[in-house]
KESE-836939 format. One record per residue: x negated, y, z negated of N, C-alpha, C, O in turn; residue number from 1. Coordinates in steps of 0.001 Angstrom, whole numbers, plus 500000, padded with zeros to 6 digits. Layout:
REM KESE-836939
    neast   nnorth      nup   caeast   canorth     caup    ceast   cnorth      cup    oeast   onorth      oup   resi
        X        Y        Z        X         Y        Z        X        Y        Z        X        Y        Z    NUM
...
REM end
This chain:
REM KESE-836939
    neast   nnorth      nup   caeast   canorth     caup    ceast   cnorth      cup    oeast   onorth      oup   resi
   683014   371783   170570   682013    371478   169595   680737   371060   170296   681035   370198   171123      1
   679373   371330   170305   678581    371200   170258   677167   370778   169415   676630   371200   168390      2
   676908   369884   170249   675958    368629   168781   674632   369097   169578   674701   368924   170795      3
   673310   369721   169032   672335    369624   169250   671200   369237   168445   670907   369539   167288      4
   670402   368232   169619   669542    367519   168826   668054   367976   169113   667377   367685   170099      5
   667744   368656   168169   666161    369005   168281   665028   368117   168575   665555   367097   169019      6
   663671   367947   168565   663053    367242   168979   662644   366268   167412   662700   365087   167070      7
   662109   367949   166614   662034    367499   165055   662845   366626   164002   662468   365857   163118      8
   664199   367067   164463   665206    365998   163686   665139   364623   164036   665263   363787   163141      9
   664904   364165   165572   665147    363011   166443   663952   362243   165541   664141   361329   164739     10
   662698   362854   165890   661536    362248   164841   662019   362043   163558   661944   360851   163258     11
   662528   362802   162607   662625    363037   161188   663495   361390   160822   663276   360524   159975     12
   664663   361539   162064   665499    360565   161883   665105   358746   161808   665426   357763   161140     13
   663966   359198   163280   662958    358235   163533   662548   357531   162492   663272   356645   162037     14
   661264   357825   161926   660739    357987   160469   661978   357666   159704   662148   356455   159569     15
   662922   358456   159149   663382    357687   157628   664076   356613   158500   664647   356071   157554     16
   664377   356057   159319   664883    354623   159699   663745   353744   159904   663974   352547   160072     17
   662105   354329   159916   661631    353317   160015   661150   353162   158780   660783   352006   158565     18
   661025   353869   157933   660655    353961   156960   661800   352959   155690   661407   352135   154865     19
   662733   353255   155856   664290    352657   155520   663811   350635   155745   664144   349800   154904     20
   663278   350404   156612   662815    349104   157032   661981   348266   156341   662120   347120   155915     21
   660632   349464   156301   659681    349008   155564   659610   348932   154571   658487   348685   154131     22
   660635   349078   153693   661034    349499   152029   661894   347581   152187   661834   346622   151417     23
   662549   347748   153434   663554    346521   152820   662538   345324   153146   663051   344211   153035     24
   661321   345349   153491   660789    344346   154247   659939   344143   153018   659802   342977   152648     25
   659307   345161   152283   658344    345254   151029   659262   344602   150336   658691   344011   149419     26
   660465   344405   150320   661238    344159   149056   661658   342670   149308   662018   341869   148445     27
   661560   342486   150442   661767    341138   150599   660096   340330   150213   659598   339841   149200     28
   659764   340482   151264   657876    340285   151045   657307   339858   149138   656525   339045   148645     29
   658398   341134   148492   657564    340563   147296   658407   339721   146472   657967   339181   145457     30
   659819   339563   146943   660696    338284   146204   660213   336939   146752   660505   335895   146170     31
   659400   336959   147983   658822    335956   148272   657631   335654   147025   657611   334703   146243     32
   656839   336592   147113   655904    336408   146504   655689   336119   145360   654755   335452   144915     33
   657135   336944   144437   657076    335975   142984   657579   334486   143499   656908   333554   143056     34
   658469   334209   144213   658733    333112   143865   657888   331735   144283   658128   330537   144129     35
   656634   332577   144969   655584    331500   145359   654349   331447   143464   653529   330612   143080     36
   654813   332663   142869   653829    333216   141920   654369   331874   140728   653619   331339   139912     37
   655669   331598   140901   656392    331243   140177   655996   329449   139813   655751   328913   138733     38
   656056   328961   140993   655087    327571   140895   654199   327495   141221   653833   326690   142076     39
   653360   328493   140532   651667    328470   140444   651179   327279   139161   650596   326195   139158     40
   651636   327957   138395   651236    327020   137272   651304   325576   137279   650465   324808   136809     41
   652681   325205   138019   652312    323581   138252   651753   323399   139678   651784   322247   140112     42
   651211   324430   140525   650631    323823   141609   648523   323329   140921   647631   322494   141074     43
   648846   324546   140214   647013    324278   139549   647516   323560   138941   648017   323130   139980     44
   648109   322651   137863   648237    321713   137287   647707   320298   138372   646793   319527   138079     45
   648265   320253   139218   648111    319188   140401   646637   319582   140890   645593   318974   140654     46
   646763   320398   141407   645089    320706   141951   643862   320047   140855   642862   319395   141156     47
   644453   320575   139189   643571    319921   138447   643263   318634   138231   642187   318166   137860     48
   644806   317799   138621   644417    316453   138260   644020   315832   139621   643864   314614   139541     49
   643774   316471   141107   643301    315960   142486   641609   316001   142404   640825   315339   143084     50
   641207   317304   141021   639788    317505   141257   639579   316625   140227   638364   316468   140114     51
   640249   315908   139337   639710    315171   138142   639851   313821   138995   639067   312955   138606     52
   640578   313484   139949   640661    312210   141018   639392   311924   141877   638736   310888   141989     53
   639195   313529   142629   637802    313177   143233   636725   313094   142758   635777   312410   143144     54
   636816   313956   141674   635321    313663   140577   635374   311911   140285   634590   311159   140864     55
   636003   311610   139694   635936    310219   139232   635822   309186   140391   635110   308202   140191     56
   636562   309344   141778   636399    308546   143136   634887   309263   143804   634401   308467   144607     57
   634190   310328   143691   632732    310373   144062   631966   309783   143007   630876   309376   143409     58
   632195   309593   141706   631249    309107   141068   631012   307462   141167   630055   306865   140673     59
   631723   307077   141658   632031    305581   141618   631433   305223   143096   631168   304055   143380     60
   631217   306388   144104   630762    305989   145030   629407   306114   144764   628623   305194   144997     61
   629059   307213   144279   627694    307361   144064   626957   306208   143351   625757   306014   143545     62
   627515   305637   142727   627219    304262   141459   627062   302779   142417   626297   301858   142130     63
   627959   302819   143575   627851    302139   145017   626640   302242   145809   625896   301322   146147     64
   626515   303769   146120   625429    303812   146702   624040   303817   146235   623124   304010   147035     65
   623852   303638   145132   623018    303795   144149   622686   302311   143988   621583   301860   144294     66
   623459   301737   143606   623098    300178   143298   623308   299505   144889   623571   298321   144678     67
   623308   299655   145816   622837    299313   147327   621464   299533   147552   620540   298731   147689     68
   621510   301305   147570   619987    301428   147349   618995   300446   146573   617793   300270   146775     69
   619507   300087   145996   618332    299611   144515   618415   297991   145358   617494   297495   146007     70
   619339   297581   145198   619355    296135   146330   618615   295845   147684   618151   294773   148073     71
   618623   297205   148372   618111    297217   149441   616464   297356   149294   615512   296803   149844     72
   616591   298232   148418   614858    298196   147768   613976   297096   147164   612753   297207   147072     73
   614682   296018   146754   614789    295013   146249   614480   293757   147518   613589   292917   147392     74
   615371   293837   148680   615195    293021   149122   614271   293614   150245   614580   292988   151259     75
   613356   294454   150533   612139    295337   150979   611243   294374   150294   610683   293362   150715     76
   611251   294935   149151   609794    294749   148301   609782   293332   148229   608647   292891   148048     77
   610703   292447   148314   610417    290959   148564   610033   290475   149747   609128   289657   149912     78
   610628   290909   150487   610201    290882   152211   608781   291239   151998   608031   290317   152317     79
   608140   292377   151524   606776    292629   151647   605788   292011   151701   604941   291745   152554     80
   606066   291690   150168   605208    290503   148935   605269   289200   149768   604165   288657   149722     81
   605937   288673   150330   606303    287448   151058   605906   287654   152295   605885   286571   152880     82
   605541   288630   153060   605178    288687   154358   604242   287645   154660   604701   286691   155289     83
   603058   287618   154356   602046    286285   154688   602686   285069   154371   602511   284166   155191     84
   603294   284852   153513   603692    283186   153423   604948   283445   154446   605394   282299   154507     85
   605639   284091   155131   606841    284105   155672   606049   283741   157203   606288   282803   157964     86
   605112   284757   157329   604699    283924   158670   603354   283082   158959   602675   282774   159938     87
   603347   282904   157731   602822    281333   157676   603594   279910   158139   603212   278930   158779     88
   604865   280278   157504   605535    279275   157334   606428   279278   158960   606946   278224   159329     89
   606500   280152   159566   606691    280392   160873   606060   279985   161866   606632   279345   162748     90
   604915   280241   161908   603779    279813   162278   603665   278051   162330   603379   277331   163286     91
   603984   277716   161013   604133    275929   161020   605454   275583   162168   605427   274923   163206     92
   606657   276369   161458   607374    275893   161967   607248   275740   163525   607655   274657   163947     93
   606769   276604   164439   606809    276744   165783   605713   275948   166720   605710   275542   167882     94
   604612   275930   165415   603483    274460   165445   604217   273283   166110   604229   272891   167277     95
   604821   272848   164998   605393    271664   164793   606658   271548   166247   606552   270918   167299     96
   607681   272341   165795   608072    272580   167315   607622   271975   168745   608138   271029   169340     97
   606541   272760   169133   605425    272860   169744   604946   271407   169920   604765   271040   171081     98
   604608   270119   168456   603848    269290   168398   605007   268024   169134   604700   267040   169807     99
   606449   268515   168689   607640    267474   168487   607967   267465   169894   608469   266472   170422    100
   607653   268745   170656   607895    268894   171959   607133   267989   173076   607517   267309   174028    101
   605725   268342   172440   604507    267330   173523   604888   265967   173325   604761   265141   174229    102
   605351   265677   172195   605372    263810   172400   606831   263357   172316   607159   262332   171717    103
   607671   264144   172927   608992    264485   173690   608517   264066   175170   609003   263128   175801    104
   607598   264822   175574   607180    264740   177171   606870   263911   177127   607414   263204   177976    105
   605712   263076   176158   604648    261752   176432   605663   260903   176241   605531   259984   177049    106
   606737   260733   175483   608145    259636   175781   608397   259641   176892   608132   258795   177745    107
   609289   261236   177036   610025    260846   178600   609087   260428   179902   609693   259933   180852    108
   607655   260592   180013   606969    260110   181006   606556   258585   181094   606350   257873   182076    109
   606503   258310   179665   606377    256761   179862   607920   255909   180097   607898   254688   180253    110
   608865   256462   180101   609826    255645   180682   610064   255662   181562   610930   254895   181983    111
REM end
């Protein structure tokens, strides 16, 4: 008995075994895929209530940074308005300093 194998069959054979593969691999591939399809609905359920979490946790920051701002602006515009009497009163103070110091010395020299 004699078995001969052509070049064409060897290919042909080739092909439907690889072909045979890619059928079982598609078929796996898409039982995956429903069953990822499958808890979709409660994965967007969650997603919805993570974006209704960060909406409500950015707005609360924004309401933070907002009323900082306004504080910080606040304590600007007082600083401003107050600038001349602030170093006025600086000015005394370092005077005086200054005055408490000299008759500090005129003590310690007369003893």
């Amino acid at each position: 008995m004699t078995l001969t194998i052509t070049l064409d069959s060897l290919l042909r054979t080739i092909l439907l075994v690889v072909a045979i593969i890619a059928v079982i691999v598609l078929i796996v591939l898409m039982i995956k895929i429903i069953k990822a399809l499958k808890t979709l609905p409660s994965t967007m359920e969650h997603v919805d209530g993570i974006i209704g979490d960060v909406e409500t946790i950015s707005s609360a920051g924004k309401n933070v940074v907002v009323k900082a701002g306004a504080a910080l602006a606040g304590i600007k515009q007082a600083t401003d308005e107050n600038r001349g009497p602030v170093r006025a009163a600086t000015s005394f103070v370092n005077a005086m300093t200054g005055f408490v110091t000299l008759l500090r010395s005129k003590d310690d020299k007369k003893k």
